[in-house]
N, C-alpha and C positions, 0 to 999 in steps of 0.2 A: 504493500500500500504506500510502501514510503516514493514511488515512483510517480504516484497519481498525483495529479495537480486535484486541491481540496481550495476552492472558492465562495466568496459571499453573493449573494443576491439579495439586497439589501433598497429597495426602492424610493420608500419613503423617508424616513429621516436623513439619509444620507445626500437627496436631494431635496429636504424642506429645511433641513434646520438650521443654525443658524452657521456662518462658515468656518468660526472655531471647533463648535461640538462637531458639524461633520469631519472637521483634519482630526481631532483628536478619538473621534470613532476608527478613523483609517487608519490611523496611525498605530491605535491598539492591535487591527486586525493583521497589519504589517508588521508586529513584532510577537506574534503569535503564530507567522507561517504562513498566512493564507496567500493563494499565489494570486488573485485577483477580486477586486470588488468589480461587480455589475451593479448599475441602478438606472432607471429609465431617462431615457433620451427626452424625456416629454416632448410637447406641440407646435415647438418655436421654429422661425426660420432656421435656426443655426443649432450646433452643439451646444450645449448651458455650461455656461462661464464656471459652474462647481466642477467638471470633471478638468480642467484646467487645473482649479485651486487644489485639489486632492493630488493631484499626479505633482504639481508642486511644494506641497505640502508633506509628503511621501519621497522616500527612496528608493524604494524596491516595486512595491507592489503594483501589479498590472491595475486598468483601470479601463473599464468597457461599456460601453451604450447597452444596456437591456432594455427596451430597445430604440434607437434612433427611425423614427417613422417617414418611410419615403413618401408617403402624402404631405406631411407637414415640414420638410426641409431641403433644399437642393444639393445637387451631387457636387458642384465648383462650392459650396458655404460648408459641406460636410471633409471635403476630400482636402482646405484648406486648413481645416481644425486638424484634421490628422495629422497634415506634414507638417502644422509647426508642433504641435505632441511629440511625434518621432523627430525634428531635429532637437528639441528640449528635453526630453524623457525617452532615448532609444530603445522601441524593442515595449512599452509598455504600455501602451494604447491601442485598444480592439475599436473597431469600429460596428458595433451590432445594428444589423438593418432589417426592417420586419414591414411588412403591408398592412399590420392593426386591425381592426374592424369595425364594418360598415359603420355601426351604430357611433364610432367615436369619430369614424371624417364627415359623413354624412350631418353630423350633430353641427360641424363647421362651417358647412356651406358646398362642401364639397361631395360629388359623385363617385363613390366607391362598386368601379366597375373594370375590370380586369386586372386583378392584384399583381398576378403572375406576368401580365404582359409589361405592367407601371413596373415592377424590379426590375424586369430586365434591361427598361429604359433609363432606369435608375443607375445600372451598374454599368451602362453605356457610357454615363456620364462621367461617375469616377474616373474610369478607362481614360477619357477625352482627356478627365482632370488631371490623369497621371498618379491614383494612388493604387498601388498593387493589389491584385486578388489576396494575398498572404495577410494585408493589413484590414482587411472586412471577413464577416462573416454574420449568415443569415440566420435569421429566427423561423427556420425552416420545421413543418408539419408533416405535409402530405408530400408522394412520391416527386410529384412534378418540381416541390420547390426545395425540396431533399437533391437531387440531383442539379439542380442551378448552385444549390451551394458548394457541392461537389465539384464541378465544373468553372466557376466565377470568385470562388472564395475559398477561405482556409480551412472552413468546414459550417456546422449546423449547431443552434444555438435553440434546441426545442425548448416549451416554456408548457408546463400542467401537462405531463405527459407521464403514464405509467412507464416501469422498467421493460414492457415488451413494447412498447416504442423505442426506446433506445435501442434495442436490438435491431428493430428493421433502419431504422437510420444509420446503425453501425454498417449494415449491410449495402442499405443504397449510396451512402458517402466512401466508401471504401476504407482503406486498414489507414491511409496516408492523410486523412484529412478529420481536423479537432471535431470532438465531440464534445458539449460540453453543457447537455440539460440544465437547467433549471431545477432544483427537486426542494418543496418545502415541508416545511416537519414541523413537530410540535414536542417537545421538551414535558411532557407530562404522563404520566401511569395511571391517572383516573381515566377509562375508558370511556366515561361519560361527558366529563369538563375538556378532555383533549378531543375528543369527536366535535362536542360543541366549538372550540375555538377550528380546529378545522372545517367546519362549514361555514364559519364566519368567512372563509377566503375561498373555498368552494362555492357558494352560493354565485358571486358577481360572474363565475368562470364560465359557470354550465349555462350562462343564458344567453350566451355569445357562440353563435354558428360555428366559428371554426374551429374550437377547441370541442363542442360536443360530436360536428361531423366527424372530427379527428378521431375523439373516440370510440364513434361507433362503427371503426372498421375493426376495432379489437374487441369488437361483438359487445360493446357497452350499450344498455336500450334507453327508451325514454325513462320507465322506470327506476333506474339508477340515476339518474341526471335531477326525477323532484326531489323536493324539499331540501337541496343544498346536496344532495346528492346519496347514495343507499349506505351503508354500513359498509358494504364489498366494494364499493368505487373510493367513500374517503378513505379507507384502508390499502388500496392499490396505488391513490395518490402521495397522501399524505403519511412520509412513517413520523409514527408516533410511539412515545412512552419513554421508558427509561434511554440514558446515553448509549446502553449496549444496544435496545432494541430498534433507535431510529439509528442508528451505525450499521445494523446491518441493511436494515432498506433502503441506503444510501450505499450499502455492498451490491443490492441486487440492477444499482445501474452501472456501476464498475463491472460486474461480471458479463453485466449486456453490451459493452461495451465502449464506454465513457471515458473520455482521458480524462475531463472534469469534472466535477459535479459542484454548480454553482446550488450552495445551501442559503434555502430563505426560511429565516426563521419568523413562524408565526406567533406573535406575543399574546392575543389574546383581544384583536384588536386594536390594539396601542399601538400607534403609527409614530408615538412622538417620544418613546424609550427606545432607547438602543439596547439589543436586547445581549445585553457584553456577556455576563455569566454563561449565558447557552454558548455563545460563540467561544467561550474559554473552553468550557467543557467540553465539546467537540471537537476545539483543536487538542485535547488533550489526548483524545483519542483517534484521531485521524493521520496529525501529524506528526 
């Protein structure tokens, strides 16, 4: 295990709070081993000025768009963020790119119609703009945008995906290109209050098309998808319980074959604690 890159996915605080507590969150997570923070790209024209200040603020650790949305930002304002990252901080800026859903561009103003054709015009851009396939990589689902990352990028960056997703994405990206889920958990052994906090973040997922269509080629039905979702879906999503027990289902996407596994801890809610103690205790046993 000591080989596997062990990551945060960390969204909300790390991009709302304020820009000491987010360096001194990164900072801890940087001297505890983690080889990279993700947190979302949100809706602006441009990269957000925080993963600047982090990768500044830091030495070591990588620092990634989870994800940067090709509806809300262009390829010359994204591919110019990169290259001054990579000549400031070599080697430690990912660029994560994703098509979103309908419900969140449409909600803007905008026509959410042909994802898969808008990436690829997307990554035409880059190209034009001169940032390498190596330095992006896609928040890739289904077969079609699994192999575009394959092909245009350094690999796939799936987000609310069980471990037999990872498997077929290991497969359609091949043995040479990062894998590197998303997978979040829950720090708790009450099978009752850890279900409840996991449908807390279950619930917003399963009501958005491309994460349910996703799952129901891995024979998930509507019935697993009500009320925040079944007993056998949060449990395939989400590992939960003791340090040993969400370590291994964070095992069963290394074994499917993961170089990463970006860990997002769910606190219970609480978007505005950093949740340090889980993050300790799981680098204590990861790295």
């Amino acid at each position: 295990m000591a080989q596997r890159l062990v990551s945060v996915w960390q969204p909300f605080f790390l991009a709302s709070e304020s820009q000491g507590a987010a360096i001194d969150a990164a900072t801890e997570l940087e001297d505890l081993g983690y080889s990279r923070i993700w947190f979302s790209g949100g809706f602006g024209e441009n990269v957000a000025p925080r993963f600047r200040e982090i990768l500044d603020g830091t030495t070591r650790i990588g620092v990634a768009t989870g994800i940067l949305s090709i509806w809300h930002s262009s390829p010359p304002e994204a591919a110019a963020f990169a290259e001054d990252a990579e000549q400031t901080h070599p080697g430690r800026f990912l660029l994560g790119l994703g098509a979103s859903h309908a419900v969140v561009v449409e909600s803007g103003g905008t026509d959410y119609r042909k994802p898969y054709s808008r990436m690829v015009q997307y990554l035409d851009g880059l190209d034009a703009a001169g940032l390498p396939p190596e330095r992006r990589i896609l928040a890739a689902l289904g077969p079609r945008m699994l192999e575009l990352s394959r092909d245009r990028s350094t690999g796939a960056h799936p987000y609310f995906v069980p471990a037999e997703h990872t498997a077929e994405a290991r497969a359609a990206i091949g043995p040479d290109r990062l894998l590197a889920p998303e997978v979040a958990v829950v720090l708790d052994a009450d099978v009752t209050t850890a279900r409840a906090t996991a449908r807390q973040y279950t619930s917003g997922y399963l009501a958005l098309p491309n994460y349910t269509n996703n799952l129901r080629r891995f024979g998930w039905t509507d019935e697993d998808f009500a009320g925040g979702g079944s007993d056998r879906l949060v449990d395939a999503l989400i590992p939960w319980g003791s340090v040993e027990k969400v370590v291994a289902g964070l095992e069963r996407h290394y074994q499917a074959g993961a170089d990463e596994v970006a860990i997002q801890v769910l606190n219970g809610g609480d978007d505005t604690t950093f949740p340090a103690d889980a993050f300790r205790a799981l680098a204590a046993a990861l790295i």
